[in-house]
N, C-alpha and C positions, 0 to 999 in steps of 0.2 A: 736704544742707541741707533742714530745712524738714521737713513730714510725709510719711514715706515707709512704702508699703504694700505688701507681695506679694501681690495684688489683681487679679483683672480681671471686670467684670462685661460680659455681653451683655445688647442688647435682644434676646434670644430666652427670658430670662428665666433665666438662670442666671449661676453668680459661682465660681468657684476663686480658693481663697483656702491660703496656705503659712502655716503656724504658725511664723515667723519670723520672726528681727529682726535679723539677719548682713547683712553687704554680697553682694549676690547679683545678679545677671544674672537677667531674667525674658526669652524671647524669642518673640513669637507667631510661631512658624512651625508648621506641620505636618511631624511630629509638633511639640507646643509644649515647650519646651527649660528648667529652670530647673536653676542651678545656685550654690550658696551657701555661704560660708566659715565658715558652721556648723559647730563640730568633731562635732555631735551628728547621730543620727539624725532626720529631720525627717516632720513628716505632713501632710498636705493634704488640703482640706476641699473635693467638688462640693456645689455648691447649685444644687438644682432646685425648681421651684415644681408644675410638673405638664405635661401636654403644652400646656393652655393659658397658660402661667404669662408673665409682660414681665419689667419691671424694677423694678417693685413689688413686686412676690412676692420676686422676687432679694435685694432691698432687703431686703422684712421677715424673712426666711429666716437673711439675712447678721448685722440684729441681735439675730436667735432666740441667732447661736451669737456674736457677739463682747460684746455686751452694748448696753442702750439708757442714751440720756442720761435723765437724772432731770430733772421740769421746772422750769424753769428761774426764778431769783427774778423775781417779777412786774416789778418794776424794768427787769430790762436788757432787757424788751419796748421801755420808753422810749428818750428821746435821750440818752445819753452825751458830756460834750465829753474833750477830750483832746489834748496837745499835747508837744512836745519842746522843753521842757520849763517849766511853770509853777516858777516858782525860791523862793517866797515866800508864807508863808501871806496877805499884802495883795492880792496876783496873784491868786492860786486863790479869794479868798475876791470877788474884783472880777470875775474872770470871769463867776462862778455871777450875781452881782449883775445886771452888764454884761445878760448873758442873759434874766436876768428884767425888767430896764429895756425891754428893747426887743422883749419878750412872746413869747419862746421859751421852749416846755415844755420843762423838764431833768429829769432821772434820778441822773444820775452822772457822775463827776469824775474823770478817771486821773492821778495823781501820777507822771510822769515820777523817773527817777533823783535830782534835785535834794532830794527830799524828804530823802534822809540826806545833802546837802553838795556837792559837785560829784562828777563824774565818779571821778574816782580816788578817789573814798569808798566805791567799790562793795562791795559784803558786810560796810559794817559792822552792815544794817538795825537804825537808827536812826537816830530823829529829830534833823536839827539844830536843835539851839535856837534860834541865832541867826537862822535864817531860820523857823524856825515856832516862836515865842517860846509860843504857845499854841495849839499842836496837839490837846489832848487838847479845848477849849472849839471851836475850829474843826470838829472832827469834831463833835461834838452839835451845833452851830450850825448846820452844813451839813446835819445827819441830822432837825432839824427843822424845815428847808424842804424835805424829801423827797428830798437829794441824798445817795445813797450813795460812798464815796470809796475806790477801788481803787489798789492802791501795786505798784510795780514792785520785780522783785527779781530775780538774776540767779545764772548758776552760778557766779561766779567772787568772788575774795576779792584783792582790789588789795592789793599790801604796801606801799604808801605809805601812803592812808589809812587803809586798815583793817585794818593790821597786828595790832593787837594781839589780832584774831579769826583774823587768819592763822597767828599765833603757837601762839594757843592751840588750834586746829584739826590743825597739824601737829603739834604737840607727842601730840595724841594721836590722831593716825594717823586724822583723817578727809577729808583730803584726797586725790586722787585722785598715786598715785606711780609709778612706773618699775620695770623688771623688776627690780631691787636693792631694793626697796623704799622708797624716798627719798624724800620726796614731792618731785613733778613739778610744777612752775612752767610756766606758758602765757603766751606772749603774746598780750594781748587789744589791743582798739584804746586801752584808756585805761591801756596799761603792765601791768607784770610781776604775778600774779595766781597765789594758788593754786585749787583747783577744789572744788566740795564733789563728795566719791565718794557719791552717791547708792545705791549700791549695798550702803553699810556702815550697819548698822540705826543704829551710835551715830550716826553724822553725819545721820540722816532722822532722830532722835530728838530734835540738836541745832536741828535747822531745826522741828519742829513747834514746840517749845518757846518759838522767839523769834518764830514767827508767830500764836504764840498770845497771846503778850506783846501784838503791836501789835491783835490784832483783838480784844481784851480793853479796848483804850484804845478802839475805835470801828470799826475798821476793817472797810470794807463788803464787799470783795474781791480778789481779788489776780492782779497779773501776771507771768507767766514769760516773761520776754525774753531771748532768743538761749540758748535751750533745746534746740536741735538735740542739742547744744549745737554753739556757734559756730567755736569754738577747741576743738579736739577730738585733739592729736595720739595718732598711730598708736602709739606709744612709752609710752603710758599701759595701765598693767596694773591693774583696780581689784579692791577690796578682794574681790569673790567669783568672782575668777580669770580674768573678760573682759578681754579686749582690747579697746581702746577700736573697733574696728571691730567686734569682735563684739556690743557693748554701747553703740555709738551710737546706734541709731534708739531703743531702748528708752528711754532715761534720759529723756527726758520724761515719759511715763509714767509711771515710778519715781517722780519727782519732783513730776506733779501727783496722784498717788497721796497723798504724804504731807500735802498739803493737804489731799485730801479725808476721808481718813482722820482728820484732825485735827477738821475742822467733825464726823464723826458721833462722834468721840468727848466733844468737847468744847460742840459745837452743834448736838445734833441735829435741832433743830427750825429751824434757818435752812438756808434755800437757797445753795447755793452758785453764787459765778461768780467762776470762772479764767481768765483769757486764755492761751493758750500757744501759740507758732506751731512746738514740737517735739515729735516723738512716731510713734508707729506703730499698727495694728490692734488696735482697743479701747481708742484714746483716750477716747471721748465718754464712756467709764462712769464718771469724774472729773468731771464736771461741767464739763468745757471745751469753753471757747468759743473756737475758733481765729481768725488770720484771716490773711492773705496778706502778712505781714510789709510791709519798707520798700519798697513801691510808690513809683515818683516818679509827681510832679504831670504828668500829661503825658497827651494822647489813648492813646499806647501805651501807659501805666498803668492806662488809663481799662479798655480793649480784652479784659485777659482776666480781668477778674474775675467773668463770669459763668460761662467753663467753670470756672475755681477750684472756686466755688461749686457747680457742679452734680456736678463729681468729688468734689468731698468730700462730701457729701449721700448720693449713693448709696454711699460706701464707710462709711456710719457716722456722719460728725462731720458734722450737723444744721445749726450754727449757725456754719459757715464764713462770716468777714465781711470786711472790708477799710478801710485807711486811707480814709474819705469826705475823697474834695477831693485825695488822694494826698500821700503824706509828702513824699519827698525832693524838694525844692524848689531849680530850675534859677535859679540868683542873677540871672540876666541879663530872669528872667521870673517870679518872687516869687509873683505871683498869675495869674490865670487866669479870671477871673468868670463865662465861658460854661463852661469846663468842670466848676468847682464847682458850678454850677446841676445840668450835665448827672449826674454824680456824683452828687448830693444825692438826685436821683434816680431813680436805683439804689439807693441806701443807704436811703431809705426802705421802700425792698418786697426788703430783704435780712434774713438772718436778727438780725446785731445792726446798729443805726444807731448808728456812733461818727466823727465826724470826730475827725482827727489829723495833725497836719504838723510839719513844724522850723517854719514861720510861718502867719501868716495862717490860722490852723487854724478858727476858730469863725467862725459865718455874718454876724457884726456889722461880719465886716472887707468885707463887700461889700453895701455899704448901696444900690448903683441897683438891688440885686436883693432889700432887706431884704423887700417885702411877698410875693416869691415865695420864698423861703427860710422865712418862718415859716409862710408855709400849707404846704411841704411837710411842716414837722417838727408842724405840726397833724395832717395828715393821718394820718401816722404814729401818734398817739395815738388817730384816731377810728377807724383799725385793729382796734385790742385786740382786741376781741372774734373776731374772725376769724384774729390771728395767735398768738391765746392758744388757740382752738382746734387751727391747725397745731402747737404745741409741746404738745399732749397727742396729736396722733397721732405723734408724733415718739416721747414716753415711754412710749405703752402699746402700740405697733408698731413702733417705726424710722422709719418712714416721712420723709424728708429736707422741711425745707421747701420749696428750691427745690429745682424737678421738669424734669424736660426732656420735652421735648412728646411725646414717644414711651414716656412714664411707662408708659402704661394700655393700649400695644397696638401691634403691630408692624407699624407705619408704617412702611419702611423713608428714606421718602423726609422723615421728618423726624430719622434719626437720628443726623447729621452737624450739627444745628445749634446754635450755640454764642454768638447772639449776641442769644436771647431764651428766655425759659423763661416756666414755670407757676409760678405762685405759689399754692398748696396746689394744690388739681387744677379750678378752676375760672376762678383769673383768669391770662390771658397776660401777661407782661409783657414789653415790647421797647426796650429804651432806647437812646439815642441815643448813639453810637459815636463819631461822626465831629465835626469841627469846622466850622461853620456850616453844617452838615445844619441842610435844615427841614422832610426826609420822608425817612422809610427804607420801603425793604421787608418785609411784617411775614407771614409763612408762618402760614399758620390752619390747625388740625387738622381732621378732620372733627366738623361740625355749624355749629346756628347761634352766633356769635358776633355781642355785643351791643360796640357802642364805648362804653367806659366814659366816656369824654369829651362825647361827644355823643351818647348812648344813643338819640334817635333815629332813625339807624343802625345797620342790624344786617348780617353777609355771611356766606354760605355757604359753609363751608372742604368738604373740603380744597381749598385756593387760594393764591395771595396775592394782597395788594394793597398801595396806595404809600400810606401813613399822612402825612401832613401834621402836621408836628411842628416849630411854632415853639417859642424858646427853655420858654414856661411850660406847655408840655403834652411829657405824659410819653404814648408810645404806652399803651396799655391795653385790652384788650378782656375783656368778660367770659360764660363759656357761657351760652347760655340755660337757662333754668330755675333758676339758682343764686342763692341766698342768702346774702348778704353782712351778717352782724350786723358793727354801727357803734357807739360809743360815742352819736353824735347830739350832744354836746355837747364845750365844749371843757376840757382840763386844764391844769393849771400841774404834774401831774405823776401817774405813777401813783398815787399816793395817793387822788386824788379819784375812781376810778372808782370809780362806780354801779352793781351787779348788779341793780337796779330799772328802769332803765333802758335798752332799746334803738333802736337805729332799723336796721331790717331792709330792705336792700335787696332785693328780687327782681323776675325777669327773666323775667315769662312771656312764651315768644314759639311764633307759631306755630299749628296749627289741634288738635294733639292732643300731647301734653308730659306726661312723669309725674317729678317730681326729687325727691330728698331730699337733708336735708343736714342735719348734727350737730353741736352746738356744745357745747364743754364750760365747764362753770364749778367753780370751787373755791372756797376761802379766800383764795387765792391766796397762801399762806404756808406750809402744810402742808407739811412734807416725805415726809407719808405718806397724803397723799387719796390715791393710786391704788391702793397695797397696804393701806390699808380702807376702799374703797370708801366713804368719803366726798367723792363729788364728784356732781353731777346732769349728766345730757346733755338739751339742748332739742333733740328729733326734730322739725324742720319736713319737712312736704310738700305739694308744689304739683300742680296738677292742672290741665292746661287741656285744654277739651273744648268745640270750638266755639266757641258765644261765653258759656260760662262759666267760671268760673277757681275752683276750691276750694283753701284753705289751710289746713292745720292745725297744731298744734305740741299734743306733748306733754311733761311731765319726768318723768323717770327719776332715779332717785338722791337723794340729799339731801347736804347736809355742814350744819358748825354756823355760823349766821349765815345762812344761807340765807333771802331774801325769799322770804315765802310768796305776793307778788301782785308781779307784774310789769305798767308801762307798754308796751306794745310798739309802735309806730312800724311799719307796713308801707309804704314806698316802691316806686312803680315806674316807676322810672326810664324816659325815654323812653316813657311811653303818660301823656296828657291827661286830665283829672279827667271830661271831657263825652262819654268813650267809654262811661260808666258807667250801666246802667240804676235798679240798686240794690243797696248792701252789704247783708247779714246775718251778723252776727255771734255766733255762739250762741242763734239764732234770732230777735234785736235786728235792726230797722232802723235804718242811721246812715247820717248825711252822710258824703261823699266830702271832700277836704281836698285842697290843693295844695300839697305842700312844695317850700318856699323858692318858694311861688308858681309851682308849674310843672307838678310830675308829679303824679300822681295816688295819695293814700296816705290811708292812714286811720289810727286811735291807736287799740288794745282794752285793755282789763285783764284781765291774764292770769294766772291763779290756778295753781300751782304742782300743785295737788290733782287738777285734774280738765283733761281734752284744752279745746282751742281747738279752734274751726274758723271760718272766714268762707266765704262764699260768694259772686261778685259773678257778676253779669246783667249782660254786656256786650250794646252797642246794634251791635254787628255784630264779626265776629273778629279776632283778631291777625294782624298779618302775619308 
């Protein structure tokens, strides 16, 4: 079930990896043991980074040779809602409403099964009428309040309702058959089914055709659900000779292949994003976005979805995410509003933010905690700029979003931890696990670490210490020296973001400090800024020396639209406006500023043409 890899990476910085996709045995022992139901010859790949090399090296090495994710539509940075299942375009179109009434940023919409009829309608993909009377005025209605709308679709073809695709599928042999050639029927959970053989060019020829139909009517993205695939018997011979075990782990692949394939032939200028929770080694080069299937509602749902996320990350697939708020929903206990909170977030500083449940899925069903719910998914949008950055070191390195604290160096004593990570390589994140915790234990790597929360607290790793974590704070700490670009204002959706506009967090701490750190920007539509180098990098660097503190920023690159003058906002978090002898900014004296009335920050105009620098005269050092 699920994404399966012949994979193993070490924090000593290397990865072996089997070029295979057969039911196989991997066993770490000395000598390590693999053996696999491959009729073929097989070959296997070391990856080594150098003799200083971690798991970063390992990491970029692994997507030198399997391939990197393409970046990904600016949108699904946003909040996506999503449920099982919205049944009626009234529903879906009251959701999106719902959401906006009570001042939650949205993105996107996932259309559960219902969109072609009920359950046993599976593989007719199409729209029912009578429940989406006008689908095609819905999708542009939704697409201009900035909501893009992804539809679900499966491998299987129900011969109740959607017989007369089953028909017409067997009839001409694209269905997956038996070693007599017959085509082979599966039992799924909503009844008797034929399968599409992905495998047979006509049948990926029939499926681009009618997904190109629906995303020609509006359609923003699409979902591959129970893509392992689910129902997979062993008795299935497909169309190019595999055995259904020798050809299971792949068919996802195959299958978000012809998606993709379909967007560059037919859209080459849109971004793609596919959900798929099947598939194997060189997934992400499809433009999929995974996530941990039907999780239930429950603290043990809660519990592993950061090792998830961090295995899948270092094996490739980036943008590993999870049911927020968890799907399967225990009837005797519906909801949950401490754990939703706890959830929310996590789902905020994960690779996609999508809540999804059988109930109670969207944050409006837990109104005692509405004004903490919409500043999390605020949050999440004043992100962007920093998680737009991780998703180009993602496309033009590998590099996984979420990182485990042992990313960047061989800490042995942080390499078993699995229930806090690094969020790009500067902020820690540690969320709350447990039920009616109001402090965990939070392990700090070596250096100073600043508390995002109370940033006038800073501690010394390698350590730990007991983080104090009532329901509305998320643990968080952030390294010193690092720079956090902010949106600084708030959205109704990615749409509205600003390339004119920053607010830059940074963290000088300390008596002597030298940090850089690279932000990238595009179109944010392109599907070819990186391979022509239309895109800018903003190179900030901090300097603390004493009781002076230098900053600079320069740009690199261009693309079309590009603001040639930039506002930029420097924050600094935790240090008082009254520590300050004098700014210089470009050789300018300015007043010192206190944002939100507190830290100490200034505002420049910052010309795209020629470097920045500020200089500030502190009235005694940092701690």
């Amino acid at each position: 079930m699920n994404i399966s890899m012949p994979l193993v990476l070490s924090d000593q910085g290397y990865a072996l990896l089997f070029d295979d996709h057969a039911a196989a045995t991997l066993t770490l022992t000395n000598p390590l043991t693999y053996a696999s139901e491959c009729p073929s010859p097989l070959s296997y790949f070391f990856i080594y980074g150098g003799n200083e090399s971690h798991l970063a090296d390992a990491a970029i090495q692994l997507a030198e040779l399997t391939g990197r994710q393409e970046l990904p539509p600016f949108w699904a940075l946003g909040y996506i809602t999503s449920k099982y299942g919205y049944k009626t375009e009234n529903e879906a179109r009251g959701v999106i409403d719902t959401l906006k009434m009570y001042g939650y940023p949205v993105d996107g919409i996932v259309l559960d099964l219902y969109w072609y009829g009920t359950e046993t309608d599976m593989g007719r993909l199409e729209w029912n009428r009578k429940q989406w009377p006008t689908y095609r005025q819905m999708l542009s209605d939704l697409k201009e309040k900035g909501i893009n709308t992804v539809l679900i679709s499966q491998p299987y073809i129900n011969k109740k309702g959607a017989v007369d695709n089953y028909n017409l599928l067997a009839e001409k042999g694209m269905l997956a058959k038996d070693s007599t050639g017959r085509t082979h029927d599966v039992t799924t959970w909503v009844g008797d089914a034929g399968m599409f053989d992905v495998s047979n060019p006509d049948t990926r020829q029939w499926l681009a055709n009618r997904y190109k139909q629906l995303t020609d009517e509006g359609v923003g993205g699409w979902w591959g659900d129970l893509g392992e695939p689910e129902v997979h018997p062993e008795t299935i011979v497909h169309h190019n000779g595999m055995t259904a075990r020798q050809y299971h782990n792949v068919y996802g692949n195959v299958w978000s292949k012809i998606i993709y394939d379909l967007y560059k032939e037919s859209y080459p200028d849109t971004r793609l994003m596919t959900l798929m929770r099947g598939g194997t080694t060189g997934l992400q080069r499809y433009s999929v976005f995974p996530w941990s299937t039907d999780v239930s509602r429950s603290w043990g749902g809660l519990r592993p979805q950061i090792r998830i996320m961090l295995n899948s990350g270092l094996s490739g697939l980036g943008y590993m995410s999870h049911d927020v708020g968890g799907f399967a929903v225990n009837p005797e206990l519906p909801t949950d509003p401490e754990l939703y909170v706890r959830w929310m977030q996590l789902g905020v500083f994960s690779p996609i933010l999508r809540t999804h449940a059988q109930q109670f899925a969207e944050p409006y069903h837990y109104p005692e905690y509405g004004p903490l719910l919409r500043e999390l998914i605020k949050t999440r949008y004043r992100w962007l700029p920093y998680n737009y950055t991780l998703a180009y070191e993602n496309a033009s390195k590998g590099l996984p979003l979420v990182r485990p604290l042992n990313f960047r160096n061989h800490d042995e004593t942080l390499s078993d931890i699995d229930d806090q990570y690094l969020w790009g390589d500067d902020v820690l994140v540690a969320p709350m696990l447990e039920k009616n915790a109001k402090s965990r234990t939070v392990i700090l790597p070596d250096g100073i670490w600043v508390d995002y929360n109370n940033p006038e607290i800073s501690y010394q790793g390698p350590g730990k210490i007991n983080y104090k974590a009532p329901l509305n704070v998320l643990p968080m700490l952030v390294r010193a020296g690092a720079f956090i670009p902010q949106t600084g204002y708030d959205l109704e959706n990615t749409s509205g973001y600003d390339a004119s506009h920053y607010t830059i967090l940074y963290y000088p701490r300390g008596r002597e400090l030298t940090t850089t750190y690279t932000m990238f920007e595009d179109d944010r539509t392109s599907t070819r800024s990186l391979q022509e180098n239309k895109y800018a990098l903003l190179q900030f660097h901090g300097i603390v020396n004493g009781r002076q503190i230098k900053i600079g920023m320069k740009t690199t690159g261009n693309y079309p639209g590009m603001p040639r003058q930039k506002n930029i906002t420097i924050v600094f978090p935790g240090i008082m406006p009254d520590i300050v002898s004098s700014i210089e900014v470009d050789g300018v004296n300015i007043t010192p500023t206190a944002y939100e009335h507190k830290w100490l920050s200034f505002t420049a105009a910052v010309s795209a043409d020629k470097p920045f620098e500020a200089i500030l005269e502190l009235k005694s050092g940092l701690k």
